[in-house]
TIRO-2110 file (N, C-alpha, C; in Angstrom, 1 decimal):
// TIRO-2110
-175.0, -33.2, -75.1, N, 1, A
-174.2, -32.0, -75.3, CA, 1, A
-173.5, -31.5, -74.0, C, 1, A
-174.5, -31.8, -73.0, N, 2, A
-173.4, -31.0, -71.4, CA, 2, A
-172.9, -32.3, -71.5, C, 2, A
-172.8, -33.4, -71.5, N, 3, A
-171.8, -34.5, -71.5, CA, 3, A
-170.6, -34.3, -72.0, C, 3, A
-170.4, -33.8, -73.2, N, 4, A
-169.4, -33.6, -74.3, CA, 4, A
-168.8, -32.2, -74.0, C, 4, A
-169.6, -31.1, -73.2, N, 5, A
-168.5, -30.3, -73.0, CA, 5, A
-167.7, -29.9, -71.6, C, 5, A
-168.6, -31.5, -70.5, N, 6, A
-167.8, -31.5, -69.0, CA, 6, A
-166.5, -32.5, -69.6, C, 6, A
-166.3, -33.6, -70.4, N, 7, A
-165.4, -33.8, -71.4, CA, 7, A
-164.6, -33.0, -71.5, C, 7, A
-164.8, -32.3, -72.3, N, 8, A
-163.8, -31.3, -73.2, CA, 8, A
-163.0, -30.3, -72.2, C, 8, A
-163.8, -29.8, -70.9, N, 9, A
-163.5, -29.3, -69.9, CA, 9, A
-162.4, -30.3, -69.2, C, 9, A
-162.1, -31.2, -68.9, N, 10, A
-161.7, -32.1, -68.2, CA, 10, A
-160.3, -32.4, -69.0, C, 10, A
-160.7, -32.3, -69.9, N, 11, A
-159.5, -32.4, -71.1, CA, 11, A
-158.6, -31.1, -70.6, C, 11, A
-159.0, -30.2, -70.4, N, 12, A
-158.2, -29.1, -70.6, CA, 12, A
-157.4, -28.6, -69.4, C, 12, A
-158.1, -29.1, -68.6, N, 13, A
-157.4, -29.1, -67.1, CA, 13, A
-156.9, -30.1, -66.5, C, 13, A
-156.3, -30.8, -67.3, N, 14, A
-155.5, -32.1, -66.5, CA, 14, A
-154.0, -32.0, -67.2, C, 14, A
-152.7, -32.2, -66.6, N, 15, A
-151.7, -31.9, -66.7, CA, 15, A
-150.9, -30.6, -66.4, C, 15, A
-149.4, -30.2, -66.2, N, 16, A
-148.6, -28.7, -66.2, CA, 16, A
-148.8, -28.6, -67.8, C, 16, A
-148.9, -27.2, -67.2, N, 17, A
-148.7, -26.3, -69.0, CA, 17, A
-147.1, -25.9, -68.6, C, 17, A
-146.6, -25.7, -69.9, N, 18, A
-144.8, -25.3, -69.8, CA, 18, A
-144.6, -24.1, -69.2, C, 18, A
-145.7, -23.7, -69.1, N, 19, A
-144.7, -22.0, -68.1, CA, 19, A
-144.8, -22.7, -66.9, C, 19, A
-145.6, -23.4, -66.1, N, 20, A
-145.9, -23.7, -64.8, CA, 20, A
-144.7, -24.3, -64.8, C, 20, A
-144.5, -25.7, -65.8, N, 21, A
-142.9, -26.9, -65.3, CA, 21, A
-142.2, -25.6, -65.2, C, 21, A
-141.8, -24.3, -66.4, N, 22, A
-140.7, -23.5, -66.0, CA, 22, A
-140.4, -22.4, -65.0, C, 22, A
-141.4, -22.3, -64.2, N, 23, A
-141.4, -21.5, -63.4, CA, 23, A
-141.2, -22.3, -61.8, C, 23, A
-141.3, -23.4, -62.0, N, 24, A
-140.9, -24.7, -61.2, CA, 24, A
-139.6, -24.7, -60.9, C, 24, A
-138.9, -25.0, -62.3, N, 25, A
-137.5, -24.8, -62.6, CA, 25, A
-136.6, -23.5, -61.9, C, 25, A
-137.7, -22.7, -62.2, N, 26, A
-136.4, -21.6, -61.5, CA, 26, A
-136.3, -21.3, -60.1, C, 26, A
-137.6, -21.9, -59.8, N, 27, A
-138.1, -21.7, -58.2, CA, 27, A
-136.9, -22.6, -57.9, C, 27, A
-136.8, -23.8, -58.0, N, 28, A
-135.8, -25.0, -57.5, CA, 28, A
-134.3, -24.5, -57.7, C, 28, A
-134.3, -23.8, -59.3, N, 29, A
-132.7, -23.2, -59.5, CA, 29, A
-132.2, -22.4, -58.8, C, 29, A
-132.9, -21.2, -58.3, N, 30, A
-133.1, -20.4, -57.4, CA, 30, A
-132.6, -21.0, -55.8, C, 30, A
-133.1, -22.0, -55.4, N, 31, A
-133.1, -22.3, -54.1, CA, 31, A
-132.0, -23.2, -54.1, C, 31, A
-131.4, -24.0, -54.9, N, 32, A
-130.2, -24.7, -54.9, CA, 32, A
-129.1, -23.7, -55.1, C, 32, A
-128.6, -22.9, -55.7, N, 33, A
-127.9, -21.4, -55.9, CA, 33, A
-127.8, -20.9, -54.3, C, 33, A
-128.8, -20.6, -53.7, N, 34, A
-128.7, -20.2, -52.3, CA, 34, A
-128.0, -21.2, -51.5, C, 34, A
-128.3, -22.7, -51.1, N, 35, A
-127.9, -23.5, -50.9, CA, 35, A
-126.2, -23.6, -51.2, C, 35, A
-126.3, -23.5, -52.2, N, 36, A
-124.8, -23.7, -52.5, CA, 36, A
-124.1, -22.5, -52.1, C, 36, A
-124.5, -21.4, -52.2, N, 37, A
-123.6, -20.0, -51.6, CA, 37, A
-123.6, -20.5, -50.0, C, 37, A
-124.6, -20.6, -49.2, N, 38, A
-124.4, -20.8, -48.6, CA, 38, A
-123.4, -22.3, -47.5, C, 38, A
-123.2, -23.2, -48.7, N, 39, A
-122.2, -23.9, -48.1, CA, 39, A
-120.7, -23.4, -48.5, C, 39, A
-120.5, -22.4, -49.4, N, 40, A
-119.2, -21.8, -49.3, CA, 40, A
-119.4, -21.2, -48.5, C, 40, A
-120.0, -20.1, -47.9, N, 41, A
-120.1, -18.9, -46.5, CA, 41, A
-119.8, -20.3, -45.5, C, 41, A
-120.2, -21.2, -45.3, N, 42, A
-119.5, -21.7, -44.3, CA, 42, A
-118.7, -22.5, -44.0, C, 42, A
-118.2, -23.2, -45.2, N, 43, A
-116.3, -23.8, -44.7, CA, 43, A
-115.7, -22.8, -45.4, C, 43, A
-116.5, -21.6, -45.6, N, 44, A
-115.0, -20.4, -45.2, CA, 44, A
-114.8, -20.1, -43.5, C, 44, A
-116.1, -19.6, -43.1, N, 45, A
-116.3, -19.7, -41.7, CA, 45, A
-115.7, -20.7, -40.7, C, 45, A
-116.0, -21.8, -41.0, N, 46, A
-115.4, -22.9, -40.9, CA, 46, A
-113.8, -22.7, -40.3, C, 46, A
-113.3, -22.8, -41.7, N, 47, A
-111.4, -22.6, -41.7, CA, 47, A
-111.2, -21.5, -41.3, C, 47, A
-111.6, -20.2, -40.7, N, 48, A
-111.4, -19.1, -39.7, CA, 48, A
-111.4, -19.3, -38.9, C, 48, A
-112.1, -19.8, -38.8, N, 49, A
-112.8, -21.1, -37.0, CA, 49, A
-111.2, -21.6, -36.4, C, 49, A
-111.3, -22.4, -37.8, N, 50, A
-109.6, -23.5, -37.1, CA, 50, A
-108.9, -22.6, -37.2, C, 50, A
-107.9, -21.5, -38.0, N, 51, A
-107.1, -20.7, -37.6, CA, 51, A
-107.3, -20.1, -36.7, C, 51, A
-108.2, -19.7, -36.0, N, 52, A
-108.1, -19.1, -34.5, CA, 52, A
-108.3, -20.0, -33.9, C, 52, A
-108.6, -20.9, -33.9, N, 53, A
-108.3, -21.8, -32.6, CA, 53, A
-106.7, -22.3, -32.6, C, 53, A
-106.5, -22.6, -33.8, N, 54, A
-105.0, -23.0, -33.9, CA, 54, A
-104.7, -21.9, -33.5, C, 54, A
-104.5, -20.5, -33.9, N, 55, A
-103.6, -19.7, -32.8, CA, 55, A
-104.0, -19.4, -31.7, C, 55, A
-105.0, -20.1, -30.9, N, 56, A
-104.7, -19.7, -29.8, CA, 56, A
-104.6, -20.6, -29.1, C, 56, A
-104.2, -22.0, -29.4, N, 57, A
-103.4, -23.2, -29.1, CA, 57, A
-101.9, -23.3, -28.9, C, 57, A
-101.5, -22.3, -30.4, N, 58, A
-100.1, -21.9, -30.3, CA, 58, A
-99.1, -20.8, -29.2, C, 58, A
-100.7, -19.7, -29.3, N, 59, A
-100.3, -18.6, -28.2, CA, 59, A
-100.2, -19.8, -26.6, C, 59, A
-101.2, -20.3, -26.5, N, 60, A
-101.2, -20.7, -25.2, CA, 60, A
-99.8, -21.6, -24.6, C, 60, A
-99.5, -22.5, -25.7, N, 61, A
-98.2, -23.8, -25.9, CA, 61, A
-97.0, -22.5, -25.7, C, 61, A
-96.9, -21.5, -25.9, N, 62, A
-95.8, -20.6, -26.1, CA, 62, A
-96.0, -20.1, -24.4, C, 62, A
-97.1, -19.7, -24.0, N, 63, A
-97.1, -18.4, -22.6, CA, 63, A
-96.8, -19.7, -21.8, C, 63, A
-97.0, -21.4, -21.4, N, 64, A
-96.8, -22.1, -20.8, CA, 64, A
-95.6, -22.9, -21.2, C, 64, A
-95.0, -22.7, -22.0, N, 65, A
-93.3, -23.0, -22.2, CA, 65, A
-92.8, -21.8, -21.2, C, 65, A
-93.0, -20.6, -21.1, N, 66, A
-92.0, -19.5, -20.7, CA, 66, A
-93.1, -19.4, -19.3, C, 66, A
-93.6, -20.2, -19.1, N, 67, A
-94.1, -20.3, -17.5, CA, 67, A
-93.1, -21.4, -16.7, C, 67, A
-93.2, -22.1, -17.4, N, 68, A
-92.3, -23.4, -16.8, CA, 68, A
-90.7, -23.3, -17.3, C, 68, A
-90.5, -21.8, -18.0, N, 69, A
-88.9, -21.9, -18.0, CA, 69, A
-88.4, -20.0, -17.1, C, 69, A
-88.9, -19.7, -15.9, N, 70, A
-89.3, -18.2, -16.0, CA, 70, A
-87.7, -18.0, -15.5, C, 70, A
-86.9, -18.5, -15.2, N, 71, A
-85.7, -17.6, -15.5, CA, 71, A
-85.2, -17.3, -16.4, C, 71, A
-85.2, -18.1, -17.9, N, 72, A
-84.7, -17.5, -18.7, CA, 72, A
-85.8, -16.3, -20.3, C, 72, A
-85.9, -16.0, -19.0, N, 73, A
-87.8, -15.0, -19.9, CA, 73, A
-87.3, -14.2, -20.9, C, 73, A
-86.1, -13.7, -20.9, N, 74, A
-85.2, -12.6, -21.9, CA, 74, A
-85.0, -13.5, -23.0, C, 74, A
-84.8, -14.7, -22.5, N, 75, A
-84.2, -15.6, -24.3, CA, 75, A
-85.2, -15.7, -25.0, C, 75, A
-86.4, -15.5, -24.6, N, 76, A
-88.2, -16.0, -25.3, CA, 76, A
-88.0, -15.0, -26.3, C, 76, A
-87.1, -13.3, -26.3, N, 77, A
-88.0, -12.6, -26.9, CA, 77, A
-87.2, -12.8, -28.5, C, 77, A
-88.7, -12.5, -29.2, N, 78, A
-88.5, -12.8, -31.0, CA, 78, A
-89.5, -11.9, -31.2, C, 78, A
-88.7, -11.2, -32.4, N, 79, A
-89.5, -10.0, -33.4, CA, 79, A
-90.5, -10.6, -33.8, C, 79, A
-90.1, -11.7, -34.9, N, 80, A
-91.0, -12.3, -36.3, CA, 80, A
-90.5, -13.8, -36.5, C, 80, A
-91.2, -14.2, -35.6, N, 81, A
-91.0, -16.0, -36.5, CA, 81, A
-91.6, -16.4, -36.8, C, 81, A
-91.6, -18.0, -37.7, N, 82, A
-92.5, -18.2, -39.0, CA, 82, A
-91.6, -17.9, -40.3, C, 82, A
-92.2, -19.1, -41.2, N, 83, A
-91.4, -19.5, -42.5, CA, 83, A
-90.1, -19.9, -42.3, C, 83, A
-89.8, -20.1, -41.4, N, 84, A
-88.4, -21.0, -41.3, CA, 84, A
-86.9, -20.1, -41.0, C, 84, A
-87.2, -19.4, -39.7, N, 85, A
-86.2, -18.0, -39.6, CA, 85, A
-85.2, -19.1, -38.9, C, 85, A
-85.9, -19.8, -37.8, N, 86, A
-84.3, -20.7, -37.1, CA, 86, A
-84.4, -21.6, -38.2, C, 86, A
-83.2, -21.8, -38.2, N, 87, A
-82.9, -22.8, -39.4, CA, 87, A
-82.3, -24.0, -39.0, C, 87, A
-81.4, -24.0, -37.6, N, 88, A
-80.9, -25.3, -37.3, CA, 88, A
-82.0, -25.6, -36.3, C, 88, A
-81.5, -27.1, -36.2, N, 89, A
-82.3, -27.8, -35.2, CA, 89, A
-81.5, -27.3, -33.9, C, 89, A
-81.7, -26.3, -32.7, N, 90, A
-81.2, -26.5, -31.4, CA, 90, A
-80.9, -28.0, -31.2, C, 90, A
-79.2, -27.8, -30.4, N, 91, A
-78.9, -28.9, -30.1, CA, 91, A
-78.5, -28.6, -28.4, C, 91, A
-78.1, -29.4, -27.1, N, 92, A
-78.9, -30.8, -26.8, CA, 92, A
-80.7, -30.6, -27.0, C, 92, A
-81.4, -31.8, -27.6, N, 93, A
-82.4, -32.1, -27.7, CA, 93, A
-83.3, -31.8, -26.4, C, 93, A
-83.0, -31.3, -25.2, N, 94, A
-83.6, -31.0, -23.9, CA, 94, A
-84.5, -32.2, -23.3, C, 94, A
-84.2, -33.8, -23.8, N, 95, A
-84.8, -34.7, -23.1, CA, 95, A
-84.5, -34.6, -21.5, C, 95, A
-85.2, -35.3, -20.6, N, 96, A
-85.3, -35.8, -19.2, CA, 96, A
-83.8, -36.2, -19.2, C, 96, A
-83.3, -37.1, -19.6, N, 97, A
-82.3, -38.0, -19.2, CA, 97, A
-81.0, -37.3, -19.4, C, 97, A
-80.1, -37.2, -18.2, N, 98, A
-79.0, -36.7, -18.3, CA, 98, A
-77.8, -36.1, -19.1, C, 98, A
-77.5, -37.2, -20.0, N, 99, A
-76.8, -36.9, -21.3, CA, 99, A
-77.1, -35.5, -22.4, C, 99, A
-78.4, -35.4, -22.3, N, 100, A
-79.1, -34.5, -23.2, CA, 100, A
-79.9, -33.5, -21.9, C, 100, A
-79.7, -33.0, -21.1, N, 101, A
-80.4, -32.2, -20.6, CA, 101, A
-80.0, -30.8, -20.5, C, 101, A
-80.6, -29.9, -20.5, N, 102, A
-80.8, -28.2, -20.8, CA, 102, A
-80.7, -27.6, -20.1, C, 102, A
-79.2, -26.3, -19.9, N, 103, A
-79.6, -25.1, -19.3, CA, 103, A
-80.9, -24.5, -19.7, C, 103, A
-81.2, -23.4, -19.0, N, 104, A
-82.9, -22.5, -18.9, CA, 104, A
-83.0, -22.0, -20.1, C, 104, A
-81.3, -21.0, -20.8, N, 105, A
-81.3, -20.8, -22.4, CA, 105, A
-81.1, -21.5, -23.5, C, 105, A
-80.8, -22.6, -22.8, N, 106, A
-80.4, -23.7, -24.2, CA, 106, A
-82.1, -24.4, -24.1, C, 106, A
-83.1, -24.2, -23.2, N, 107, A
-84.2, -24.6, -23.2, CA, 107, A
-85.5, -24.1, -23.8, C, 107, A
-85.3, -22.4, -23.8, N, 108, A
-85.6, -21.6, -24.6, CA, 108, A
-85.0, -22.0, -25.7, C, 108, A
-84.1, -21.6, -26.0, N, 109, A
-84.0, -21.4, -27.6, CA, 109, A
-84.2, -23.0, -28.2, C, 109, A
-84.7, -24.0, -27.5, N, 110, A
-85.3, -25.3, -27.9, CA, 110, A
-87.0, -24.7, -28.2, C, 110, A
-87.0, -24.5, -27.0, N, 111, A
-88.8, -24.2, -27.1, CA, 111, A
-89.4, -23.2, -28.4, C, 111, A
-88.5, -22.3, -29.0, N, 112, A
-88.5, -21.0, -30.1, CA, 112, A
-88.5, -21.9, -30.9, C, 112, A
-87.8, -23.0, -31.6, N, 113, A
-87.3, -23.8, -32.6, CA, 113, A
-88.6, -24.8, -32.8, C, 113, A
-89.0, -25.2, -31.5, N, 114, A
-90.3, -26.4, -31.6, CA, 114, A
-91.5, -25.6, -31.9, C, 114, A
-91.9, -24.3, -31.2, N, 115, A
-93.0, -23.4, -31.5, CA, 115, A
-93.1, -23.2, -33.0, C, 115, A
-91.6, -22.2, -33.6, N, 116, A
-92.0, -22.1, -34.7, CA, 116, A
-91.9, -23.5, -35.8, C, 116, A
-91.6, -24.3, -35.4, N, 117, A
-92.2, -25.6, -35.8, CA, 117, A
-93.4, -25.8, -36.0, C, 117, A
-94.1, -25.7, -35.3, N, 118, A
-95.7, -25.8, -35.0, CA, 118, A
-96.5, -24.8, -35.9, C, 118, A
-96.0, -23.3, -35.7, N, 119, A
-96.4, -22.3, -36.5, CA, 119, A
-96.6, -22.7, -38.2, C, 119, A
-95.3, -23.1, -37.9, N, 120, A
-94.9, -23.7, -40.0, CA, 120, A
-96.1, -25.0, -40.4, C, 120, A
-96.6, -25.9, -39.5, N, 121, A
-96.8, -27.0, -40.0, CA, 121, A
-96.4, -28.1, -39.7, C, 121, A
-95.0, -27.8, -39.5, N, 122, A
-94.0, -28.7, -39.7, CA, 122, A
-94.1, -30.1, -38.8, C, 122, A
-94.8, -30.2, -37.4, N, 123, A
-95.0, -30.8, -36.5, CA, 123, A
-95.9, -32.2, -37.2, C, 123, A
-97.1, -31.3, -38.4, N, 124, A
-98.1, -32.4, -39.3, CA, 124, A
-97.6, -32.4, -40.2, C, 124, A
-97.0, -33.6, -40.9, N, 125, A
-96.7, -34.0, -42.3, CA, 125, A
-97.5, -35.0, -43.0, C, 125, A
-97.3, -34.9, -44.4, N, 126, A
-97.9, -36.5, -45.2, CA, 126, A
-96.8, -36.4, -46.3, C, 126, A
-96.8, -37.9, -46.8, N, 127, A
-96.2, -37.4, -47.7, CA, 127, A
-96.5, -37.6, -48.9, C, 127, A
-95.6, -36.6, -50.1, N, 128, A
-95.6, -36.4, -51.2, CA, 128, A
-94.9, -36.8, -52.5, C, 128, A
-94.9, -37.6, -53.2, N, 129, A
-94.0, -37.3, -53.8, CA, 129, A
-92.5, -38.0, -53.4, C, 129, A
-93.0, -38.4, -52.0, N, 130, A
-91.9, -39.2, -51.4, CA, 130, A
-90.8, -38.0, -50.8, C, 130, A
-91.1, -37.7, -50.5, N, 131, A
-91.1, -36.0, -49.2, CA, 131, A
-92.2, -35.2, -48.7, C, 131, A
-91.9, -35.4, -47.8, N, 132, A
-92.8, -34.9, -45.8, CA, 132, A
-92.8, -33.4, -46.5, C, 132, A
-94.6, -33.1, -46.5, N, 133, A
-95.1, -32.0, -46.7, CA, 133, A
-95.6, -31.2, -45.7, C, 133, A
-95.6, -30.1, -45.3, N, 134, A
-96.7, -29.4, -44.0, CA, 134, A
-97.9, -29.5, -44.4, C, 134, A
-98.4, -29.7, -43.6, N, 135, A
-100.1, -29.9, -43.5, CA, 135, A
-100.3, -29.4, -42.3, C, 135, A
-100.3, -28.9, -41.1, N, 136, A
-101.0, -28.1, -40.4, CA, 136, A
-100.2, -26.9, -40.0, C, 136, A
-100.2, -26.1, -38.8, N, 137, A
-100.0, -24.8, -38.6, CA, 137, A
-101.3, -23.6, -39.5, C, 137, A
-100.8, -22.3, -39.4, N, 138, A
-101.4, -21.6, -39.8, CA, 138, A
-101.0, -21.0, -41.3, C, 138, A
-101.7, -20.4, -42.2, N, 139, A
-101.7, -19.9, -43.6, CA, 139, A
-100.7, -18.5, -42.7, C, 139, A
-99.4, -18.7, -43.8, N, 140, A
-98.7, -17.6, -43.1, CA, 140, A
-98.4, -17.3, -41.8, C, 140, A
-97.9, -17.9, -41.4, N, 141, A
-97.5, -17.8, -39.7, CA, 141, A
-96.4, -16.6, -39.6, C, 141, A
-97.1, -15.5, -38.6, N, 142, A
-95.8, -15.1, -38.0, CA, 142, A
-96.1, -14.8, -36.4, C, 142, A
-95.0, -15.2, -35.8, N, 143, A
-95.0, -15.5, -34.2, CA, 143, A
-94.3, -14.1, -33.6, C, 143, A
-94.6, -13.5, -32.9, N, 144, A
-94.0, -12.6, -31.8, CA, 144, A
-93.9, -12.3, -30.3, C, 144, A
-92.7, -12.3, -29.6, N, 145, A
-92.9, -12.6, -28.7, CA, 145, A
-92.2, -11.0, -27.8, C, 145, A
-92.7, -10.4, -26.4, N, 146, A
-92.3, -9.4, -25.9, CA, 146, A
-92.2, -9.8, -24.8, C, 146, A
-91.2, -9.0, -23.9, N, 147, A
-91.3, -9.5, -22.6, CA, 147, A
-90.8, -8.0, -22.0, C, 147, A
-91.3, -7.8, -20.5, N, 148, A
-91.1, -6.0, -20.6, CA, 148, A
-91.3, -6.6, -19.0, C, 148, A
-90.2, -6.8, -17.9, N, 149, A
-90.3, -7.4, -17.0, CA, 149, A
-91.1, -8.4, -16.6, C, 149, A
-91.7, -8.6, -15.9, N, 150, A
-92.4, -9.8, -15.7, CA, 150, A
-93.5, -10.2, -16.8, C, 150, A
-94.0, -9.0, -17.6, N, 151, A
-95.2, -9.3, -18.4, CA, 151, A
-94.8, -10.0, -19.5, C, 151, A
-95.4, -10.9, -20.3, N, 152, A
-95.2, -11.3, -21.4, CA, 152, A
-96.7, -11.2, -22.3, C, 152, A
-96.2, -10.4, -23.9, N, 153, A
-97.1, -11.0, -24.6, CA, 153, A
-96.5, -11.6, -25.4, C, 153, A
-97.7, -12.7, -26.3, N, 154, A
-97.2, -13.5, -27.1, CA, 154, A
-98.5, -13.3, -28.2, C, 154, A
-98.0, -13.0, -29.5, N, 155, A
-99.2, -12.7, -30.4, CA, 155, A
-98.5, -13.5, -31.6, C, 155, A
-99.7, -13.9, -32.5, N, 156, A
-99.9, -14.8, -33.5, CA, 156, A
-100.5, -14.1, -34.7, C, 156, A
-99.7, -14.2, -35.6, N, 157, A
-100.2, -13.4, -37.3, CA, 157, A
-100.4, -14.5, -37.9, C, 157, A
-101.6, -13.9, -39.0, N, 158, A
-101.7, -15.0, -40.1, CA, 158, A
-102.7, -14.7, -41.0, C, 158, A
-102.7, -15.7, -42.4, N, 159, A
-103.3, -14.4, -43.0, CA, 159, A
-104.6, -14.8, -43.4, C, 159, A
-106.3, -14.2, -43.1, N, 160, A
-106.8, -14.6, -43.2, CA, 160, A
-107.6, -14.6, -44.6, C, 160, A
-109.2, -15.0, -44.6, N, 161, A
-109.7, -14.9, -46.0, CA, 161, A
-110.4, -13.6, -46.6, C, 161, A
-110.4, -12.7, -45.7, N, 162, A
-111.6, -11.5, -45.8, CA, 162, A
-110.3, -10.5, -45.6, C, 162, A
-110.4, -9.5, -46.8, N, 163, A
-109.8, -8.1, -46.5, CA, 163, A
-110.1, -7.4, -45.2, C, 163, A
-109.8, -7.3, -44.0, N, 164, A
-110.0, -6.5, -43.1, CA, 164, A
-109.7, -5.1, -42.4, C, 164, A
-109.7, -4.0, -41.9, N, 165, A
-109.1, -3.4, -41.5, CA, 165, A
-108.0, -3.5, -40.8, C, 165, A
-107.0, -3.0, -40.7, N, 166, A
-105.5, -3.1, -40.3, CA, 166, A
-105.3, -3.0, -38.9, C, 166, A
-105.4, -3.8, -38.1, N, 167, A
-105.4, -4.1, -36.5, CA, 167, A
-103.9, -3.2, -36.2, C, 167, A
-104.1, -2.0, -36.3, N, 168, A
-102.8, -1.2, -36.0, CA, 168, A
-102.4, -1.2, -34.6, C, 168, A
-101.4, -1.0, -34.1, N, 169, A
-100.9, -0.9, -32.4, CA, 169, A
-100.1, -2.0, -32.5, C, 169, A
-100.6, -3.4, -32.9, N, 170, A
-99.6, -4.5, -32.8, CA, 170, A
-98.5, -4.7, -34.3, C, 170, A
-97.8, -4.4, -34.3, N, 171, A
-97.0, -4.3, -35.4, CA, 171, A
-96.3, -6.2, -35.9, C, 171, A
-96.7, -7.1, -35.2, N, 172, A
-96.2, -8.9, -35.7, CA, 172, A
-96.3, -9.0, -37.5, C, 172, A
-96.0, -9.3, -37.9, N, 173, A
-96.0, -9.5, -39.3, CA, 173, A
-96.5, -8.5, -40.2, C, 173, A
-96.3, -7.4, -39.5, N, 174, A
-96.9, -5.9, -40.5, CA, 174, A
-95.6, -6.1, -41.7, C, 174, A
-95.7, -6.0, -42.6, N, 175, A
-94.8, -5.2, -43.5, CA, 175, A
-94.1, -6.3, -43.9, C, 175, A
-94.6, -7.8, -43.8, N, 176, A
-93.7, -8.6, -44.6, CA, 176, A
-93.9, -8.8, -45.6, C, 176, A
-95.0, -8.3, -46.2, N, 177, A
-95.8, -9.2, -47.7, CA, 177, A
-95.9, -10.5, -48.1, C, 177, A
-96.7, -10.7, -46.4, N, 178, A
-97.8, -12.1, -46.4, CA, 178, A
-99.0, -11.8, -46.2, C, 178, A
-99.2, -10.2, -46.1, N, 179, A
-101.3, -10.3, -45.9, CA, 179, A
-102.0, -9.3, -46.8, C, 179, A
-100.9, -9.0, -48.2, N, 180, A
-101.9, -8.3, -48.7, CA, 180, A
-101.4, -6.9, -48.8, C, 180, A
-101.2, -6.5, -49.7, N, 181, A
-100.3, -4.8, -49.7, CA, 181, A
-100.4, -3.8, -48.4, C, 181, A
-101.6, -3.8, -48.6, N, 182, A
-101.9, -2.8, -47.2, CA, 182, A
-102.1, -3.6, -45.6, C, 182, A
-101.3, -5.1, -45.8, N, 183, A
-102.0, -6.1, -44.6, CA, 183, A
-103.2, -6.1, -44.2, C, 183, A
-103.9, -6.1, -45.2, N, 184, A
-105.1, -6.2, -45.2, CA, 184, A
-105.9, -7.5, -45.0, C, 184, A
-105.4, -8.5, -44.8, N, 185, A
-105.8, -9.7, -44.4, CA, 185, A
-105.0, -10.5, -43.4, C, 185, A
-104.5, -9.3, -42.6, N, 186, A
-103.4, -9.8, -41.5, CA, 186, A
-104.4, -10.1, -40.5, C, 186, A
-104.6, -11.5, -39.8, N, 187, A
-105.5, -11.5, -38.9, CA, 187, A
-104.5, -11.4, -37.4, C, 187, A
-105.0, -11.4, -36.2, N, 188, A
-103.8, -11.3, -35.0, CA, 188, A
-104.7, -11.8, -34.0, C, 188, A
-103.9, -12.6, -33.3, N, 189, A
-103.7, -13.0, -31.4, CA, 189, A
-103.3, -12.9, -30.8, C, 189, A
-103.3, -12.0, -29.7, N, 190, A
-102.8, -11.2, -29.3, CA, 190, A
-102.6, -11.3, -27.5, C, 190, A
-101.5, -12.2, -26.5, N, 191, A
-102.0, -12.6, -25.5, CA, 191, A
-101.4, -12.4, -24.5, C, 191, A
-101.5, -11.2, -23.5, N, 192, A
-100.5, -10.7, -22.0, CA, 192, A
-100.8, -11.5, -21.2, C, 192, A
-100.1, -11.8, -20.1, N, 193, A
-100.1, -12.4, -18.9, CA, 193, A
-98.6, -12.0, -18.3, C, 193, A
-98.8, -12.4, -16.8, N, 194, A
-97.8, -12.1, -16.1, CA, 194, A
-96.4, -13.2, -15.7, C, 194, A
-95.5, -13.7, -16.0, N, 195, A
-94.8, -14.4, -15.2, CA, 195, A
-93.7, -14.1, -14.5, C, 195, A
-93.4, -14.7, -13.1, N, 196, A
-92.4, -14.6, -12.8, CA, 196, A
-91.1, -15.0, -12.2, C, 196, A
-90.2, -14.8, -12.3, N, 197, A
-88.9, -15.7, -12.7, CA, 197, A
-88.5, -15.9, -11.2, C, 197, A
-89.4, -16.9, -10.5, N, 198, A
-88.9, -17.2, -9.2, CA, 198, A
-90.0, -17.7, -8.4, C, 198, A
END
């Protein structure tokens, strides 16, 4: 008899009962759900990452064009560029070689043309369809440049992923309707330094 009921005992406690497998299940469903939120929190993070670094690659390629061109500092200045405001290609091409070489303004308004190049994308193509697409620059580019005697800023708009508060005082791409009714996803780089033209 105690034989037959350490048996029966033994019977009864061997294997998961279905609430245990289900409660397994949600533990695991549960923690994969987090997992996966959390790999969107971070190639969003991520691609914030590269738009501020891209603009402040851009800012930088811009304050060292108008370092190495400081007499003509007044031709740098631009309200709003981005999306394709110059439209021609500046001509001569500003190479080294005599034929093609650049007054200080015709070097500027080269260097405006190549920046906002860069801003657009337009510098990284693939192609599509059997036409050169943008693939790099920034989501929404808009470029601004000031110059107020020797000081120069150079700031960078663009639009990012998070609604944010409205970075008021710098006015670059306010009011175009690329960040969001209230520019609310207007992100900014914002960058003074001194040059001077001699």
């Amino acid at each position: 008899m105690k034989l037959a009921m350490r048996l029966s005992k033994r019977r009864k406690q061997s294997g998961f009962s279905l609430v245990e497998v289900m409660v397994s299940v949600l533990v695991t469903s549960v923690s994969v759900l987090g997992v996966a939120g959390m790999q969107v929190t971070s190639k969003r993070a991520g691609y914030e990452a590269i738009q501020r670094t891209t603009a402040t690659a851009m800012t930088t390629d811009m304050l060292e064009r108008m370092r190495s061109n400081p007499h003509a500092l007044d031709n740098y200045i631009a309200a709003q560029l981005g999306g394709g405001t110059i439209t021609a290609e500046p001509v001569p091409r500003c190479t080294n070689n005599t034929t093609d070489a650049c007054t200080d303004v015709q070097l500027a308004s080269r260097d405006l043309w190549e920046w906002e190049q860069a801003l657009d994308g337009n510098d990284e193509t693939r192609e599509v369809s059997g036409s050169d697409v943008a693939t790099g620059g920034l989501l929404n580019p808009t470029g601004c440049i000031a110059v107020s005697g020797g000081e120069v800023t150079v700031t960078v708009a663009w639009q990012g992923q998070e609604a944010l508060s409205n970075p008021g005082g710098n006015t670059c791409g306010a009011g175009l309707s690329r960040y969001g009714s209230a520019d609310e996803q207007r992100q900014l780089l914002s960058v003074s330094t001194f040059i001077t033209d001699g």
